[in-house]
N, C-alpha and C positions, 0 to 999 in steps of 0.2 A: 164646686164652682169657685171657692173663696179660693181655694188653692191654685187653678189654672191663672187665676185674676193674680195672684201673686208673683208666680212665676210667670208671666206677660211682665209685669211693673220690672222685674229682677231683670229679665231679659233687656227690656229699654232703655233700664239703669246702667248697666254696663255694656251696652252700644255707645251710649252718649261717653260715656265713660273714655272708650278706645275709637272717638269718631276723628280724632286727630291723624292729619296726613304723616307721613315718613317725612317729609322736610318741608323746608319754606324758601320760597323764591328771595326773601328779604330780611334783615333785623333789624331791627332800634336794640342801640344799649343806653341804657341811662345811668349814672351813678349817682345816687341821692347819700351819699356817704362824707366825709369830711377826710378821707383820704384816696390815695392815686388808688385806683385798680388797674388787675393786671387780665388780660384772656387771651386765649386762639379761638380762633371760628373754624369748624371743622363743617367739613361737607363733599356730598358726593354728587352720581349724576340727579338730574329733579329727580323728586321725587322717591329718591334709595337712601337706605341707610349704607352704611360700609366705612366710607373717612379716607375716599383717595385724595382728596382737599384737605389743606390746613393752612389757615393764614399766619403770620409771622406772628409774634409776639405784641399785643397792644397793649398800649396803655391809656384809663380815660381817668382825667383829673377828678377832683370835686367839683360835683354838681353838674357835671359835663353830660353829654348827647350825641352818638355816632348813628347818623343813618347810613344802612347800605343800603338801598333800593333793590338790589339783584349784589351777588359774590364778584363782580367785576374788577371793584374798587378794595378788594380787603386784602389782596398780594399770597406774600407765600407761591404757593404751588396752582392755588387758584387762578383758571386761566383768566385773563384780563377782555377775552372777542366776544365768550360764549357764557351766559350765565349758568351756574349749579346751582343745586341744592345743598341747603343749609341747614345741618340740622343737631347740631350741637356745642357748646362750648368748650373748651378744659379753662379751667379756673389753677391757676397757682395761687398763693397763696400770697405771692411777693414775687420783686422781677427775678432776673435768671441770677443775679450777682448773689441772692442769699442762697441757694439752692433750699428752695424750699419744694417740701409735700403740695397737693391741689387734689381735687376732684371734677368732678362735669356733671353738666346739666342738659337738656335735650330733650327732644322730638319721645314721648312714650313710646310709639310703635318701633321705636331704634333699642329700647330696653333702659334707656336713659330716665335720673330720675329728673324732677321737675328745680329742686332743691339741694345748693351746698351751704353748709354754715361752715366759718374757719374765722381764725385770726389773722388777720390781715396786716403786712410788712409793707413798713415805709422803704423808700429809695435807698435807706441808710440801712436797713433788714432790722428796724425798733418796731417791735409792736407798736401798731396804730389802732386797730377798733374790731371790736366781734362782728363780721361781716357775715349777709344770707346774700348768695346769687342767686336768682328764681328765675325759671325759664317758664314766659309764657309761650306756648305753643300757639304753633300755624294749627288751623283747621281743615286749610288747603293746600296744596304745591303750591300755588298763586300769591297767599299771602303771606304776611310780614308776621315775623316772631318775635318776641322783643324778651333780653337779656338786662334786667334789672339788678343793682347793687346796693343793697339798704344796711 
């Protein structure tokens, strides 16, 4: 009995776990950092993984706040009438002038982990600060995911 009662908890453990949708209808980014960040927002139709979306190159100051409400507003390839799904970052590492390495961050059910750590390039490509991008995830297609920089 102890064992079924376990394997029950194990089972609900990792539902809760993988209960996150494939994308989010919206993002907040924040950057709680002392240096510029750089990202693309990657996304496809609601609710799919894939990446026929990608928006151009962003950058958000210190201390700065990007709402998207819906992918309308974030360019690139993203169509501007009909909202997508949104479900992952690439993080560079610095803007395009240093050529630097990045990683991504994203939606679980895309394969995406939640977590990049790197060092992060000033405008000038000078190391500026050991930076974490953390993607909290949508729970829904409906809602907002938010792209954090500490």
């Amino acid at each position: 009995m102890k064992k079924i009662g376990s394997i029950l908890i194990a089972m609900l453990l990792s539902f809760a776990a993988f209960a996150q949708s494939p994308s989010a209808f919206g993002l907040v980014v924040q950057n709680q950092t002392n240096c510029t960040q750089y990202y693309y927002v990657v996304g496809d139709e609601i609710c799919m993984c894939g990446g026929m979306y990608a928006s151009n190159l962003i950058a958000i100051p210190p201390g700065g706040t990007h709402v998207y409400a819906n992918s309308t507003t974030l360019g690139g390839s993203f169509p501007t009438t009909v909202p997508k799904g949104i479900f992952a970052a690439k993080i560079p590492d610095g803007p395009l002038a240093c050529a630097t390495s990045g990683g991504a961050v994203g939606q679980a059910p895309c394969g995406l982990t939640p977590l990049y750590g790197y060092l992060a390039l000033s405008a000038t490509c000078i190391p500026c600060a050991n930076t974490k991008a953390t993607w909290y995830p949508a729970f829904a297609c409906s809602d907002m995911a938010r792209l954090i920089f500490t």
